[in-house]
C-alpha positions in Angstrom: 8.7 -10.0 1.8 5.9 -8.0 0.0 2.7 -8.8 -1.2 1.9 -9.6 -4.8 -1.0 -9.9 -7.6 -0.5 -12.2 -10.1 -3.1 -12.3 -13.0 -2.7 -15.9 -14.7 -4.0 -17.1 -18.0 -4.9 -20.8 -19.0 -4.5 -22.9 -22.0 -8.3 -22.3 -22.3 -8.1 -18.3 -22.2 -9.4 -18.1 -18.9 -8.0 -15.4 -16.1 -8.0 -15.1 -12.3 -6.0 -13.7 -10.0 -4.2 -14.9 -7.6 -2.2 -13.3 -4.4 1.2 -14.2 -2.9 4.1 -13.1 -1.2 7.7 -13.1 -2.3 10.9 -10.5 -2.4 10.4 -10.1 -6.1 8.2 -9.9 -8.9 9.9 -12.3 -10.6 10.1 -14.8 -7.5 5.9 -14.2 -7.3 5.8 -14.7 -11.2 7.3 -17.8 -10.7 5.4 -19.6 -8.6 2.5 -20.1 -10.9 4.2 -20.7 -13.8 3.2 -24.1 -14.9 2.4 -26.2 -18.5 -1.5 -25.5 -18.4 -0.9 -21.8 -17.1 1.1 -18.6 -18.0 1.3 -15.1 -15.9 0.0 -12.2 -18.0 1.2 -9.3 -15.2 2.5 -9.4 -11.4 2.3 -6.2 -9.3 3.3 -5.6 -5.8 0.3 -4.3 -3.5 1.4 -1.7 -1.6 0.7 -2.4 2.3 -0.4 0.8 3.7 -0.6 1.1 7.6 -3.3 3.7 9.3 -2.4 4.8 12.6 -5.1 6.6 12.9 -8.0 6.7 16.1 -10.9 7.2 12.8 -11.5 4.6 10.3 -10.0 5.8 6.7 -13.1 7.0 5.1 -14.2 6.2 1.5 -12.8 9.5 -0.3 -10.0 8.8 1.2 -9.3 5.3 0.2 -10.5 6.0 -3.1 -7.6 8.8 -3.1 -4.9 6.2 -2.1 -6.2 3.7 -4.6 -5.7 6.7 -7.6 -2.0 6.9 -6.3 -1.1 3.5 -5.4 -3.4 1.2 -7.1 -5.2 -1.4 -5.3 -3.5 -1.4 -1.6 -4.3 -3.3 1.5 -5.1 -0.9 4.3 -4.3 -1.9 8.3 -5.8 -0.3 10.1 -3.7 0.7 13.5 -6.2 2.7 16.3 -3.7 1.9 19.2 -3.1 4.9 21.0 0.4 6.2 19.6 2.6 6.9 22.9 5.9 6.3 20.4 6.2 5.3 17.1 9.0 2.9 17.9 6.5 1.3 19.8 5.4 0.2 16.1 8.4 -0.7 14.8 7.9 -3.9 13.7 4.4 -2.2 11.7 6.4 0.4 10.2 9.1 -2.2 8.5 6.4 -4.1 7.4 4.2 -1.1 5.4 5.1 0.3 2.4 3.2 3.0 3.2 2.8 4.9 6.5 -0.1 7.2 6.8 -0.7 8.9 10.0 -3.5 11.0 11.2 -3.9 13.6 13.8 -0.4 13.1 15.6 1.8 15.7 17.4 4.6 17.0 15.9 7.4 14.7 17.6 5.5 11.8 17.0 5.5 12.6 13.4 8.8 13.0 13.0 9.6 9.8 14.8 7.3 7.9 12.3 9.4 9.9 9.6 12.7 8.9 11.2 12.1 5.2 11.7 10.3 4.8 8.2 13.4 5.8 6.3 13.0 5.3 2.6 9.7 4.7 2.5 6.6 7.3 2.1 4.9 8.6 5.1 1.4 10.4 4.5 -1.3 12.2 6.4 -4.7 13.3 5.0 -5.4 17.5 4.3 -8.7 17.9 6.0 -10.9 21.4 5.2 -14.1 22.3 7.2 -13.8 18.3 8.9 -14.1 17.0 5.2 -10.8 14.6 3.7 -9.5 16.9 0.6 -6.1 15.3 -0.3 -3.1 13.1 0.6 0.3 14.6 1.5 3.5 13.2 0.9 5.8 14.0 4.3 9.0 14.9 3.6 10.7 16.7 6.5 8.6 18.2 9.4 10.4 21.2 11.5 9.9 23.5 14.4 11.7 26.5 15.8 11.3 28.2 18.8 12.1 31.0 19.8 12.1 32.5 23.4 10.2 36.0 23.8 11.4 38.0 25.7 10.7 38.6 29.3 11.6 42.3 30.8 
């Protein structure tokens, strides 16, 4: 199920929002449909999970919520031993972002997240710049040679 926002109108012209979950925007459209009522937009809210030891700063919200609109953040500061021992965090997020991990633990997050987006912040001189979009993460090795 995912989370959605549904603005409602009245019969009096009156709007508020309202949140619920459902596998469709239709199915969360629905459910406040009514006589007295109508549903002037539904939009999923992206479910973002931070695994991250640092709390997200505000830059760096603010640079989700220009990408994603407004998202609910989770924040995750368990220390990451293995991303499938989040699993059940990972199918639940639309959104992985991960901060400060190993290599291998990066690509596991990649690997179990499938389809959906997995992000880590761009940091220069300890300050948040941007967001980036992981795609693939590789590393070759080479032996040197010893004479």
């Amino acid at each position: 199920m995912k989370k959605f926002s549904v603005e409602i109108i009245t019969m009096g012209g009156d709007t508020y929002e309202r949140e619920c979950f459902a596998n469709t925007q239709e199915e969360a459209a629905k459910q406040f449909r009514c006589k007295t009522e109508d549903v002037l937009s539904c939009h999923e809210i992206k479910q973002i999970f931070w695994f991250s030891r640092n709390e997200m700063s505000k830059e760096m919200l603010q640079a989700l919520y220009r990408v994603y609109g407004f998202c609910d953040v989770c924040h995750i500061s368990k220390k990451v031993n293995s991303a499938h021992d989040f699993k059940a965090d990972i199918d639940s997020a639309s959104v992985i972002a991960i901060d400060s991990l190993s290599l291998d633990l990066q690509n596991q997050f990649l690997e179990l997240a499938g389809n959906k987006q997995v992000i880590a912040p761009v940091y220069q001189n300890n300050r948040f710049l941007k967001w980036e979009w992981l795609i693939k993460l590789e590393m070759i090795k080479v032996d040197l040679y010893r004479g």
